[in-house]
Backbone as ProteinMPNN parsed JSONL, in Angstrom:
{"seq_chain_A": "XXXXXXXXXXXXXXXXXXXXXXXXXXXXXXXXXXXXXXXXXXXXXXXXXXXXXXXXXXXXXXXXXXXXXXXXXXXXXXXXXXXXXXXXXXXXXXXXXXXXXXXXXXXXXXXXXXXXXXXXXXXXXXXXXXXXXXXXXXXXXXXXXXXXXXXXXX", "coords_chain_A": {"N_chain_A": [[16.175, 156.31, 269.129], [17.263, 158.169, 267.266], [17.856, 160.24, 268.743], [20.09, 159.266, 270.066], [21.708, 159.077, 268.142], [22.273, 161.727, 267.716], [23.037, 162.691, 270.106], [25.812, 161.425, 269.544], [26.539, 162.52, 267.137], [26.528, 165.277, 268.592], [28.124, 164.985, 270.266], [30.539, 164.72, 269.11], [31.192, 166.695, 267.807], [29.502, 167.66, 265.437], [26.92, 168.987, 264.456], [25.335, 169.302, 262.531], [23.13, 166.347, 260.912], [22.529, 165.157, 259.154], [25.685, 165.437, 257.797], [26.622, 163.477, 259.514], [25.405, 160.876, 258.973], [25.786, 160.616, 256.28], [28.391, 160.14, 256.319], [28.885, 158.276, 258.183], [27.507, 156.206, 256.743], [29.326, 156.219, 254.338], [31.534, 155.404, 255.999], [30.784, 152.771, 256.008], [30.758, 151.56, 253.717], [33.507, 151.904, 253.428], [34.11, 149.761, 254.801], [33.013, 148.125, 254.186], [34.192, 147.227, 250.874], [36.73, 146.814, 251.927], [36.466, 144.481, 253.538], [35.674, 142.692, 251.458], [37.548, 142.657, 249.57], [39.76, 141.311, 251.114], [38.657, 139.349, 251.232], [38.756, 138.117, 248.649], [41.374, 138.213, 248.475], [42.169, 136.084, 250.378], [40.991, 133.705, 249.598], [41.75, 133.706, 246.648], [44.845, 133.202, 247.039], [44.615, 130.718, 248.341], [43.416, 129.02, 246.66], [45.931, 129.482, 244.644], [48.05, 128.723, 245.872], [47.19, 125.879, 246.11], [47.48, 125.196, 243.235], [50.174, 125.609, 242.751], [50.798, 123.461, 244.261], [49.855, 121.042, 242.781], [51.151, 121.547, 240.636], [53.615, 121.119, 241.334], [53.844, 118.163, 242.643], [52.695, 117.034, 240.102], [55.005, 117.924, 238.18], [56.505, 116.072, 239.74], [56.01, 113.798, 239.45], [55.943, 113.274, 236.541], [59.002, 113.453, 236.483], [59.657, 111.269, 237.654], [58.621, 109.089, 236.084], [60.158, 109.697, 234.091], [62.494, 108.782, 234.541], [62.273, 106.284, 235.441], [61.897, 105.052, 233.121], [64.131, 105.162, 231.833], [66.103, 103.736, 233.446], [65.109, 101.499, 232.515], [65.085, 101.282, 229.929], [67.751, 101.368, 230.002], [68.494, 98.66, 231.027], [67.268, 96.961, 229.363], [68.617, 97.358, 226.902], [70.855, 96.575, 227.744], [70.919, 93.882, 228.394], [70.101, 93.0, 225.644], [72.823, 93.029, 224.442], [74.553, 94.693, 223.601], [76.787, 95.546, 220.909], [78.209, 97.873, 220.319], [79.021, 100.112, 223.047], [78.497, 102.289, 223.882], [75.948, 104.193, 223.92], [74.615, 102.276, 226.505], [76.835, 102.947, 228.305], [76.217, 105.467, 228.756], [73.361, 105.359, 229.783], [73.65, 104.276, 231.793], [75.641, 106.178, 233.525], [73.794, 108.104, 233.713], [71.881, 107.136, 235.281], [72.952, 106.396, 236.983], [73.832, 108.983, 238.322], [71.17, 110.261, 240.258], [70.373, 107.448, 241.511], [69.755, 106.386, 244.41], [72.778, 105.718, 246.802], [73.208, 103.109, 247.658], [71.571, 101.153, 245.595], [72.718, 102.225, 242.877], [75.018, 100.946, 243.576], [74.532, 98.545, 243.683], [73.259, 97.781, 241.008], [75.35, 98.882, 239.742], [76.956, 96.699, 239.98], [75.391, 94.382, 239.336], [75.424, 94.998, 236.785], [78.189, 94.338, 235.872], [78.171, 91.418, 236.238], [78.394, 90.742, 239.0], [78.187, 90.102, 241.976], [74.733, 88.94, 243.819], [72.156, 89.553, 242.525], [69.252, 89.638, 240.336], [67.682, 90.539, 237.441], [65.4, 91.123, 237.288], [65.245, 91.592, 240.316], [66.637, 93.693, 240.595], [64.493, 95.933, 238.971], [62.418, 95.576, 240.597], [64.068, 96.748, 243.126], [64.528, 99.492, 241.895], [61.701, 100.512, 241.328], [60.733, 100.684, 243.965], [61.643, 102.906, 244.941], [60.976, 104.71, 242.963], [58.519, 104.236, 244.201], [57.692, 105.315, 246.369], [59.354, 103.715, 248.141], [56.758, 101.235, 248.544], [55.461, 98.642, 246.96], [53.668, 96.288, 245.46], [54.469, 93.945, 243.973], [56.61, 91.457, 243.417], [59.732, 90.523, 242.358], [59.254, 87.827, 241.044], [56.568, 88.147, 239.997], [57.371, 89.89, 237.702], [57.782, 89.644, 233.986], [60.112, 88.783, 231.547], [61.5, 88.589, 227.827], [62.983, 86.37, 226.566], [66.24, 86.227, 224.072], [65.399, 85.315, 221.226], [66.862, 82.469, 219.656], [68.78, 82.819, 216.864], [67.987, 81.259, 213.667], [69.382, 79.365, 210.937], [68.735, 79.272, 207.989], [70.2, 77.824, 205.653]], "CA_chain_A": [[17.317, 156.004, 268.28], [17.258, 159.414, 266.835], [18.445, 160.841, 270.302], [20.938, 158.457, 270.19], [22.776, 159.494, 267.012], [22.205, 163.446, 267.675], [24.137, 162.34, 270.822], [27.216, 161.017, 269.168], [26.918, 163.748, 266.519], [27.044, 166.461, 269.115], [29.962, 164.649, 271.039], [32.175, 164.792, 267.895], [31.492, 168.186, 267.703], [28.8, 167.787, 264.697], [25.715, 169.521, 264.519], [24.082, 168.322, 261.119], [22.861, 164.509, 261.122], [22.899, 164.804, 257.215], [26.902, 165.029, 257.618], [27.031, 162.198, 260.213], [24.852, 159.682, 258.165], [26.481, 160.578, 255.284], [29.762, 159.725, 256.845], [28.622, 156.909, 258.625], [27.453, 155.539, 255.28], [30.814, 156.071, 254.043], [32.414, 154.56, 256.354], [30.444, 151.201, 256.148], [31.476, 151.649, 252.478], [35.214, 151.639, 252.893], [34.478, 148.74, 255.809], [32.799, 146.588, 252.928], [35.237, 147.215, 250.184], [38.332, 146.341, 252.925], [36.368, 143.005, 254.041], [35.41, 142.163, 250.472], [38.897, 143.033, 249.365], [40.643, 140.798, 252.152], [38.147, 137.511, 251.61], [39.135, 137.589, 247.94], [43.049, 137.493, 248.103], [42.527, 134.828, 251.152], [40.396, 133.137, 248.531], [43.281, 133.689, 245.48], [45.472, 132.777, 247.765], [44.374, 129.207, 248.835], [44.263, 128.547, 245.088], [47.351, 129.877, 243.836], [48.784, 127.41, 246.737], [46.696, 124.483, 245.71], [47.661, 124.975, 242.165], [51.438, 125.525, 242.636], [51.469, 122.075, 244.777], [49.713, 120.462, 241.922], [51.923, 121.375, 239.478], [54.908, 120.338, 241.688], [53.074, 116.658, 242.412], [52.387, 116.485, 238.446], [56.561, 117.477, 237.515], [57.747, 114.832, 240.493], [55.28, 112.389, 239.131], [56.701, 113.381, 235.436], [60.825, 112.911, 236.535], [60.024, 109.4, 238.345], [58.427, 108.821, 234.888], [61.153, 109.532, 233.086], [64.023, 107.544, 235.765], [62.077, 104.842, 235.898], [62.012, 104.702, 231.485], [65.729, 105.334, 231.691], [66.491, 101.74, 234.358], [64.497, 100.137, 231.889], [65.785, 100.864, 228.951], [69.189, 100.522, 230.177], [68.438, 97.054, 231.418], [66.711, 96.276, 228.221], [70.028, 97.589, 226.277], [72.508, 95.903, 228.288], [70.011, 92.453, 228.546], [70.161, 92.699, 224.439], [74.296, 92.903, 224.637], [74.989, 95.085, 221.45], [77.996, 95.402, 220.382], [78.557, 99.736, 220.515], [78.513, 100.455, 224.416], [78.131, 104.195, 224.015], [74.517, 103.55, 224.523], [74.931, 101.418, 227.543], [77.78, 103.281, 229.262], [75.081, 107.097, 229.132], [72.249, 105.176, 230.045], [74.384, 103.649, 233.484], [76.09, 106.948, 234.057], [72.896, 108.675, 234.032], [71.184, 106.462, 236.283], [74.103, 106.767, 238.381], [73.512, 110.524, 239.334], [70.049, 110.32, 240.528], [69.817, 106.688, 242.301], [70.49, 106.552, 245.855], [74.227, 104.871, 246.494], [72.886, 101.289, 247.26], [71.135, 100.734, 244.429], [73.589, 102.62, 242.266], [76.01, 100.04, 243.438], [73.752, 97.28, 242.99], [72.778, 98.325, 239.129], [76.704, 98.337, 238.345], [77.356, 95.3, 240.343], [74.593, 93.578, 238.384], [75.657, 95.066, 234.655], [79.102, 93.896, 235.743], [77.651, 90.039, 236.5], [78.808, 90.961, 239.863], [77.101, 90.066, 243.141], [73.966, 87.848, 243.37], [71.031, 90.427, 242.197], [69.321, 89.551, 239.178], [67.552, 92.193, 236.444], [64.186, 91.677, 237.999], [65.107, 92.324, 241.724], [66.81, 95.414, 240.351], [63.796, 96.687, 238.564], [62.062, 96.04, 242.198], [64.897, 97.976, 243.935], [64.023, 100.941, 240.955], [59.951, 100.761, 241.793], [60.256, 101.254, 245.477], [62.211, 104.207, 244.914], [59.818, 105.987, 242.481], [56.876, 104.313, 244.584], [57.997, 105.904, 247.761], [59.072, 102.306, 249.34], [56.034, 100.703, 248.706], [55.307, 98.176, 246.04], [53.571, 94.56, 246.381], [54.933, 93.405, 243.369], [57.363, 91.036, 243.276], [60.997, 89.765, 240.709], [59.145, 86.784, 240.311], [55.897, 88.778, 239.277], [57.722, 90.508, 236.383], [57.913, 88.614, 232.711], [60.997, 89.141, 230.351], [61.375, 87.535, 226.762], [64.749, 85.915, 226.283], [66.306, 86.54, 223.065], [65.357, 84.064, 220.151], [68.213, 81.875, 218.886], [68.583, 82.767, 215.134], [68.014, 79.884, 212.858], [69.674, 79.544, 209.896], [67.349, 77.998, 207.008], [70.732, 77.805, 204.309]], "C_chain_A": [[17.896, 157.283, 267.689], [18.046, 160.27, 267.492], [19.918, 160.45, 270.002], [22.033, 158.857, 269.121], [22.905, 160.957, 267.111], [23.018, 163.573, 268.786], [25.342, 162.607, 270.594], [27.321, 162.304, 268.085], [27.085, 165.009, 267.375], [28.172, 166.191, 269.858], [31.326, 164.877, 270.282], [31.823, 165.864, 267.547], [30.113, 168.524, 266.222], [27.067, 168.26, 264.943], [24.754, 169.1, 263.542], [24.143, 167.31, 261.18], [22.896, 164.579, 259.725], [24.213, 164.16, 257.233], [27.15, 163.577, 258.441], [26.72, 160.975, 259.586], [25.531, 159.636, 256.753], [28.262, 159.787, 255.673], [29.733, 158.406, 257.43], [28.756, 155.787, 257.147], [28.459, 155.573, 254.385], [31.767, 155.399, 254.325], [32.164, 152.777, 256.231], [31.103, 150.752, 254.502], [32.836, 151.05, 252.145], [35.345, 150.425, 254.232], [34.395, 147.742, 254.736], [33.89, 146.517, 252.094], [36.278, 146.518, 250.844], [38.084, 145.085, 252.981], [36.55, 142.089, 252.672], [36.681, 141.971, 249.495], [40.169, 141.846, 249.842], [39.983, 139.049, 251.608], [38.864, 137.397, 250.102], [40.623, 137.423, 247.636], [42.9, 136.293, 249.358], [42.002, 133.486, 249.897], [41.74, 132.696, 247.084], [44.075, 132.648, 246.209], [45.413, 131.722, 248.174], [44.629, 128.452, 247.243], [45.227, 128.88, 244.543], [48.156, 128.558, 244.746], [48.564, 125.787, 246.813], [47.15, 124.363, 244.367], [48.958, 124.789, 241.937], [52.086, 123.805, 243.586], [50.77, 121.047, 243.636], [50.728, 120.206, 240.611], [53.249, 121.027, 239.572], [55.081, 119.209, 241.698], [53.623, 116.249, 240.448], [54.201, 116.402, 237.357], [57.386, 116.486, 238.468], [57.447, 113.794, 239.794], [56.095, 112.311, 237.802], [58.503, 112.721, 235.284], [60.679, 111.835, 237.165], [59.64, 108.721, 236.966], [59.283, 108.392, 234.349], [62.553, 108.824, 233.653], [63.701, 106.517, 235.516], [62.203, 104.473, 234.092], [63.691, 104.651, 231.442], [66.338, 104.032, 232.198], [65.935, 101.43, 232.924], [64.705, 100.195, 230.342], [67.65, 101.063, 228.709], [69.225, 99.082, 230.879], [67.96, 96.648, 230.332], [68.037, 96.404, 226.75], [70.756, 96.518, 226.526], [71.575, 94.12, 228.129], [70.693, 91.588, 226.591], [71.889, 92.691, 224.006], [74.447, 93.511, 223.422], [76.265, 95.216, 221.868], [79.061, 96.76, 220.899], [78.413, 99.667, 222.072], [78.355, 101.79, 224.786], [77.142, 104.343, 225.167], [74.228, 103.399, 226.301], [75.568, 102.526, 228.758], [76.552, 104.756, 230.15], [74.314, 106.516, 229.767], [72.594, 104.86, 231.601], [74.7, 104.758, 233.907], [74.571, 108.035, 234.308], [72.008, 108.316, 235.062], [71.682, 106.559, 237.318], [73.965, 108.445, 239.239], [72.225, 110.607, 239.644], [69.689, 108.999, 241.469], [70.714, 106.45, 243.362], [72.231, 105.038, 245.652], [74.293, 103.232, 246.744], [72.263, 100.68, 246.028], [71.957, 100.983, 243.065], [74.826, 101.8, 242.332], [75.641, 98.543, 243.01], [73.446, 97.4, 241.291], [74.762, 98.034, 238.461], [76.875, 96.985, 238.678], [76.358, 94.298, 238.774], [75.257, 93.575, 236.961], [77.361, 94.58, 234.486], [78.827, 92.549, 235.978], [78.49, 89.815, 238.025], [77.742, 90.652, 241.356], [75.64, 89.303, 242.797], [72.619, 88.462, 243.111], [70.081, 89.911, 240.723], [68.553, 90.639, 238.576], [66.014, 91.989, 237.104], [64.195, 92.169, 239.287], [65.703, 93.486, 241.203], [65.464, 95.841, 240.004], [62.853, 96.771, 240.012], [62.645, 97.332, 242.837], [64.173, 99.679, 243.518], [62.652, 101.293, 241.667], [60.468, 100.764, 243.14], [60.818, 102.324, 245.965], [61.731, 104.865, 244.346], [58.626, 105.545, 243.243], [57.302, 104.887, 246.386], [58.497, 104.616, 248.878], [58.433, 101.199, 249.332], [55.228, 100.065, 247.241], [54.763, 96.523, 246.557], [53.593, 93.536, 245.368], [56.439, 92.704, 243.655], [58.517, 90.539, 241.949], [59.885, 88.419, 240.159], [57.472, 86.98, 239.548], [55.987, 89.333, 237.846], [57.968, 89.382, 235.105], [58.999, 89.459, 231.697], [61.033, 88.13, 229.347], [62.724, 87.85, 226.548], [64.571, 86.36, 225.007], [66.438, 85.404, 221.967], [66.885, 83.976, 219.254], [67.918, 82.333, 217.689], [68.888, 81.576, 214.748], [68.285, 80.398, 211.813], [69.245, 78.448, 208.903], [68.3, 77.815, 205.676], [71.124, 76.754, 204.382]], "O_chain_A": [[19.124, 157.364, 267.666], [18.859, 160.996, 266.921], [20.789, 161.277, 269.734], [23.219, 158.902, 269.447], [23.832, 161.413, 266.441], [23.824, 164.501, 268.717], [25.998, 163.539, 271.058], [28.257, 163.083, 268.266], [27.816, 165.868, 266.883], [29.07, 167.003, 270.08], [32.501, 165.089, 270.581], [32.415, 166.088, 266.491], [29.833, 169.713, 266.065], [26.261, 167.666, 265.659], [23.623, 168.65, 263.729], [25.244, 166.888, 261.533], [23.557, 163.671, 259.22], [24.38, 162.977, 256.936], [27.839, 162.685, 257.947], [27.536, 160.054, 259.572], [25.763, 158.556, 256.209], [28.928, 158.972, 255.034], [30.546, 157.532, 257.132], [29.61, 155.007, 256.725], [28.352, 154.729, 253.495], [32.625, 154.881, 253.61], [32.98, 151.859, 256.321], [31.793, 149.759, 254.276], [33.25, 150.268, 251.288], [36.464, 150.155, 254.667], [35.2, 146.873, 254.398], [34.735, 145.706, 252.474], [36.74, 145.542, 250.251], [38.971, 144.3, 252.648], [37.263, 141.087, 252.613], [36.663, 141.054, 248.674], [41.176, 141.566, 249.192], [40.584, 137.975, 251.601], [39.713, 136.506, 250.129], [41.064, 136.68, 246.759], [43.749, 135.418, 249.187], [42.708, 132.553, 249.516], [42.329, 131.651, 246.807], [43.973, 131.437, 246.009], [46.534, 131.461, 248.612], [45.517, 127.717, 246.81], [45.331, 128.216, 243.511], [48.737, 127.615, 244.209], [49.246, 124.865, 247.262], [47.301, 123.167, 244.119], [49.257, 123.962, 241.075], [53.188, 123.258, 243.583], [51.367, 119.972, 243.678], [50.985, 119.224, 239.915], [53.999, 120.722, 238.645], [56.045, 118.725, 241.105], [54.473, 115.552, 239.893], [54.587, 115.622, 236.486], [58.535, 116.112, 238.234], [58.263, 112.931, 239.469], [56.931, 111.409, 237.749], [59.035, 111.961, 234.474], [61.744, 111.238, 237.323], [60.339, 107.755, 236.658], [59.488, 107.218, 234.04], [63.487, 108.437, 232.95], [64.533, 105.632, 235.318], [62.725, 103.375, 233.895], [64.219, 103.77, 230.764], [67.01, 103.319, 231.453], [66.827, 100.997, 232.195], [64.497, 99.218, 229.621], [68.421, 100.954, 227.755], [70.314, 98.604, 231.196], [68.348, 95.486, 230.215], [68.181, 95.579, 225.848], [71.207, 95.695, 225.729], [72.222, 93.301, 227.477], [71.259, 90.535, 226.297], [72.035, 92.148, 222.911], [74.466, 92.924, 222.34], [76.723, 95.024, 222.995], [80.124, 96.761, 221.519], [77.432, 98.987, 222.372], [78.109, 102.242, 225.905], [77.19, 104.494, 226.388], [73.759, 104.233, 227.076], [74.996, 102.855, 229.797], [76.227, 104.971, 231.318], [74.285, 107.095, 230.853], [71.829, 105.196, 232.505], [74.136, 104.89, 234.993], [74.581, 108.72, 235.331], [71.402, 109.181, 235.695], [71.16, 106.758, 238.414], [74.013, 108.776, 240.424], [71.901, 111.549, 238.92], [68.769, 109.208, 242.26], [71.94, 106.336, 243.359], [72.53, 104.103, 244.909], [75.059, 102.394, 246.27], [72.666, 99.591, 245.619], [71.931, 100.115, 242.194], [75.642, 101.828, 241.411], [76.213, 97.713, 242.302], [73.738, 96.371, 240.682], [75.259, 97.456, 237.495], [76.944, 96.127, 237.798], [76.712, 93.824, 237.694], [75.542, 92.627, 236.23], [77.866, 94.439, 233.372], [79.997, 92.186, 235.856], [79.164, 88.797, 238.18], [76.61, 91.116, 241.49], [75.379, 89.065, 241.618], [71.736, 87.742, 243.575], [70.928, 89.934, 239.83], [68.683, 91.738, 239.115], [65.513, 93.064, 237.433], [63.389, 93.043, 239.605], [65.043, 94.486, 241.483], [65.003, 96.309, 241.045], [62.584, 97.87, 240.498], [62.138, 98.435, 243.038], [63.649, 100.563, 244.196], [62.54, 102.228, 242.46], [60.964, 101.811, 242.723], [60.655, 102.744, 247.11], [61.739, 105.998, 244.828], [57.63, 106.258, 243.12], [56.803, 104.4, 247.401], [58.161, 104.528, 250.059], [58.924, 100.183, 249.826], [54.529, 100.79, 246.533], [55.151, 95.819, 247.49], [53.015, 92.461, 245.525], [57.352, 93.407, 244.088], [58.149, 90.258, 240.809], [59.787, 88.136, 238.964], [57.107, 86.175, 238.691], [55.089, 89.314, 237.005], [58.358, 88.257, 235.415], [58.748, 90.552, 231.19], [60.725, 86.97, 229.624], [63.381, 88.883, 226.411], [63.504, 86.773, 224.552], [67.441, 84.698, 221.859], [67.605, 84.749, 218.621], [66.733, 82.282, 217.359], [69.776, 80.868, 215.222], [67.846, 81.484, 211.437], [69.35, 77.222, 208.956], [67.701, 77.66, 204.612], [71.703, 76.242, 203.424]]}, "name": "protein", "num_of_chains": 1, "seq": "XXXXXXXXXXXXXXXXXXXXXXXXXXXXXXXXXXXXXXXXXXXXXXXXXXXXXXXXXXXXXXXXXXXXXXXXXXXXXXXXXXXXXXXXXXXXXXXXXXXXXXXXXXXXXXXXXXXXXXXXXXXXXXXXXXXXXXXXXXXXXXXXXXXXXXXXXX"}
């Protein structure tokens, strides 16, 4: 083995085996560092990419959140008929830039007593658009409370 490296040190022109082993051992040095170097940004790197699709997941999941609170308390507005339509009108026009153009026509149709939809198949329509499609709830699943007659006790 000895031979063998006094070899390669006299081929590269070296005469001392101190300098060659020393160099050798150097070089395995700056091989480790490079490998050890390389596994931890592949490493980083897988997590930085798992973490940035988490936190994209967690703000889609967040804005279907907040769409789907918006239908429903503009159907719970307009259901209760106030008086002011401020309210009413923001809560429709907002819904309007964000839900695809069938449903967006269905939602006014409906709040105009237009077409034969009623407020639970809309809120369907809504859920299978934040559930990607896929919902196995049904209108006649959902429960609304009419609005109590006022009695007058004078």
């Amino acid at each position: 083995m000895e031979n063998g490296v006094n070899t390669i040190g006299t081929l590269l022109g070296w005469s001392d085996l101190g300098l060659f082993a020393l160099l050798i051992t150097f070089l395995q040095y700056i091989i480790a560092c490079w490998l050890k170097s390389r596994i931890q940004y592949s490493i980083k790197n897988e997590y930085d990419r798992k973490l940035e699709q988490l936190k994209v997941d967690l703000n889609f999941s967040v804005k279907k959140r907040e769409e789907a609170a918006l239908v429903a308390e503009l159907l719970a507005e307009w259901i209760s008929q106030p008086e002011d339509r401020k309210i009413l009108n923001k809560l429709l026009w907002e819904a309007s830039l964000w839900l695809p153009d069938e449903e967006t026509l269905a939602l006014n149709n409906l709040l105009a007593h237009e077409g034969n939809i009623t407020t639970k198949q809309m809120l369907i329509k809504i859920r299978k658009i934040i559930q990607n499609g896929e919902t196995s709830i049904t209108a006649e699943d959902l429960t609304s409370f009419a609005k109590k007659p006022s009695t007058d006790h004078g």
